[in-house]
C-alpha positions, 0 to 999 in steps of 0.5 A, a space after each residue: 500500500 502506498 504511504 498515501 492510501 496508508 495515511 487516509 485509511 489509517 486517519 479515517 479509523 482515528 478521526 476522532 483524535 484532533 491531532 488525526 483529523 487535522 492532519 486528514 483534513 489538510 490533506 485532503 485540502 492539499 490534494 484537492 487543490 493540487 488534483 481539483 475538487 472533481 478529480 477520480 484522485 478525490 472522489 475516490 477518497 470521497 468514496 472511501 470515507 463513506 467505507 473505509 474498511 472497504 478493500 475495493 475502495 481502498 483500492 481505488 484510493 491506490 489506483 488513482 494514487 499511482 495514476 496521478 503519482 501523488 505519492 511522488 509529491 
């Protein structure tokens, strides 16, 4: 798993810390600005925080990691 799909599953199952859901927000924020609000990259996170324990999502979370090569950033 990619360090990016890793922190957003690991940040959704500890939202309820603020130091997490701070960390979570801004970079969700970071990869909104930088893909766009409308991007496969953030629905798919979208799509994830409505199920995070879901292996499909996740999936799609790391395809659309390596397509856009956010975790080269």
């Amino acid at each position: 798993m990619d360090t990016i799909t890793a922190a957003i599953v690991i940040a959704l199952a500890n939202l309820s810390k603020d130091a997490i859901k701070d960390s979570y927000n801004a970079l969700k924020t970071a990869l909104k600005r930088k893909f766009g609000s409308d991007s496969d990259l953030t629905e798919a996170v979208e799509g994830l925080e409505k199920k995070p324990d879901s292996e499909a999502r996740q999936a799609m979370v790391r395809e659309e990691v390596k397509l856009t090569r956010a975790n080269e950033d």
